[in-house]
KEKE-3310 file (N, C-alpha, C; in steps of 0.2 Angstrom, whole numbers, plus 5000, padded with zeros to 4 digits):
npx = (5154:5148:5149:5161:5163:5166:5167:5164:5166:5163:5170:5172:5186:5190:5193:5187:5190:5184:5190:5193:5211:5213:5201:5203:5209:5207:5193:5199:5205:5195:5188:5199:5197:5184:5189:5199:5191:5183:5171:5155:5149:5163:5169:5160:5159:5175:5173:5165:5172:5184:5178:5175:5187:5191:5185:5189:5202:5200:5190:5202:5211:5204:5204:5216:5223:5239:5244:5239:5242:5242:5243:5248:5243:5254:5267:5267:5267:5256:5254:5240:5248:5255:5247)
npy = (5494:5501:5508:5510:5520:5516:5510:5492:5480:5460:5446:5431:5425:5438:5454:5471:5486:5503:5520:5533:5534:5532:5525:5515:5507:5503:5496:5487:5481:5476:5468:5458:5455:5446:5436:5431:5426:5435:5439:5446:5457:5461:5467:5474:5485:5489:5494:5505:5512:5515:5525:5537:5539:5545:5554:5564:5566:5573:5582:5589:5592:5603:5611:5614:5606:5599:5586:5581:5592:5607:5624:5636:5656:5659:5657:5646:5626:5612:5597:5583:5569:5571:5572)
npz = (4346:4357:4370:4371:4363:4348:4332:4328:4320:4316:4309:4304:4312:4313:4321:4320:4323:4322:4326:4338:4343:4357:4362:4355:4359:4371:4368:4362:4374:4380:4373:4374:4387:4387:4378:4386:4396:4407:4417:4409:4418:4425:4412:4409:4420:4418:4406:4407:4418:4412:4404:4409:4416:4402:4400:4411:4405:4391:4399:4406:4398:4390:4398:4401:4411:4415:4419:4432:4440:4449:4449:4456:4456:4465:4465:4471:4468:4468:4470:4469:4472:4482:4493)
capx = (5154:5145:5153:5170:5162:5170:5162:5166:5162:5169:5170:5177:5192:5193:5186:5189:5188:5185:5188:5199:5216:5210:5195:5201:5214:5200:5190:5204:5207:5188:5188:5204:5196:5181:5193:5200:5185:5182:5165:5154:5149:5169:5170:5155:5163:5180:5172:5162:5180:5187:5175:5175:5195:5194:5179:5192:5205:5196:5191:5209:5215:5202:5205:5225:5228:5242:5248:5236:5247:5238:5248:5243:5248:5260:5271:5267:5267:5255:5252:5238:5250:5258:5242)
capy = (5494:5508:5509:5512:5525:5514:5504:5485:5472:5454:5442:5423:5425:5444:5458:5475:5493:5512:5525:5537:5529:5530:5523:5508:5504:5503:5492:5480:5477:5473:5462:5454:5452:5441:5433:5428:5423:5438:5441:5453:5463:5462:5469:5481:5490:5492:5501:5511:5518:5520:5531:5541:5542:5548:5560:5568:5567:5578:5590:5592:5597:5608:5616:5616:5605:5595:5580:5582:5597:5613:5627:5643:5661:5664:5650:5640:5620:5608:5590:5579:5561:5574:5573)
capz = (4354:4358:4377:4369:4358:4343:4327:4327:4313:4318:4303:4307:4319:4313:4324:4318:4325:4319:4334:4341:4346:4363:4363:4353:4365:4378:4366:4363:4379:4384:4370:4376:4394:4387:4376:4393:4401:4410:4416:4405:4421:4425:4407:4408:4425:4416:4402:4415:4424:4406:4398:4416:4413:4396:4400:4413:4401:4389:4401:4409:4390:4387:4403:4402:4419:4415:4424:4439:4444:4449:4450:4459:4453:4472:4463:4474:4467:4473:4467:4474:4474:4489:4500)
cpx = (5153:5148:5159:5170:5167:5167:5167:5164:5167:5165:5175:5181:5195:5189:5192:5184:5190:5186:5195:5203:5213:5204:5196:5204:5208:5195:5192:5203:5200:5186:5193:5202:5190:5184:5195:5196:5184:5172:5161:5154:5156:5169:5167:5160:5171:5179:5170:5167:5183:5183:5174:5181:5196:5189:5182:5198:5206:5195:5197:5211:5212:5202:5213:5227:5232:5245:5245:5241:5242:5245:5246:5247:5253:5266:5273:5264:5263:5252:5248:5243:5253:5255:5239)
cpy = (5501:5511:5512:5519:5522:5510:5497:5481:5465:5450:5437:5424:5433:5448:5466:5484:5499:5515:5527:5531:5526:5524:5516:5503:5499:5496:5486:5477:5475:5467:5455:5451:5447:5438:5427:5425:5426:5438:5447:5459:5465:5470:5478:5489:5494:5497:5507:5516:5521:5526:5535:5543:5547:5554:5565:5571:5574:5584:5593:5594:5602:5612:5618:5611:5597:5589:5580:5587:5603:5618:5634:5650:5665:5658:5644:5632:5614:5603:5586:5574:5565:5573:5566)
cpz = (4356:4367:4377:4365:4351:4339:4328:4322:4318:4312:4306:4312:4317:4318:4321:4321:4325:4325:4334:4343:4352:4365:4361:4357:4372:4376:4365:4369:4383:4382:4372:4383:4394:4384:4382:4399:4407:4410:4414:4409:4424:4419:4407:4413:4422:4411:4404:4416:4416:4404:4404:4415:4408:4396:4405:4410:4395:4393:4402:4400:4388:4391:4404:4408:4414:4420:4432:4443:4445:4451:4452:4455:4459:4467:4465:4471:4470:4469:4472:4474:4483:4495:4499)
residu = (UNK:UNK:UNK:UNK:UNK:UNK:UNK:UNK:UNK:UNK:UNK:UNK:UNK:UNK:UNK:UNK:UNK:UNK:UNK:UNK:UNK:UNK:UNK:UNK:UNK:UNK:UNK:UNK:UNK:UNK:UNK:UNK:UNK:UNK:UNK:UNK:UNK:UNK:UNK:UNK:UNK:UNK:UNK:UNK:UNK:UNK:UNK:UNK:UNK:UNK:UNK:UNK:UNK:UNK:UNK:UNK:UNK:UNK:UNK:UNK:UNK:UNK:UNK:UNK:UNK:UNK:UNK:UNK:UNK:UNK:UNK:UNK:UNK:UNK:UNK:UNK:UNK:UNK:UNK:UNK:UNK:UNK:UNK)
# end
């Protein structure tokens, strides 16, 4: 599943996937929304916003910003959900 960045085999009622935790979560749960009878371009758009999550995800750690807080050096405290 190359969207999820993740390897999949599926054998009979088995489906099986290599990948970062994250990633496989993401996979699962796309598989679980055709499973449901989601529409694939439902499916495709979800993978879409994941892999754009986990692409900020990544940079916020490699930048340090934890928990969408920015924190300036007067001490002043400032969270987007505030604005």
């Amino acid at each position: 599943m190359e969207m999820a960045e993740v390897d999949m085999a599926i054998y009979g009622k088995t489906v099986s996937l290599i990948g970062e935790m994250d990633n496989i979560m993401v996979a699962k749960e796309a598989i679980e929304m055709i499973l449901n009878g989601s529409r694939h371009k439902s499916v495709y758009g979800f993978l879409e916003h994941k892999k754009e999550d986990l692409k900020m995800r990544e940079f916020k750690d490699l930048v340090g910003i934890d928990d969408d807080k920015i924190e300036f050096r007067d001490g002043i405290d400032f969270d987007e959900k505030d604005y």
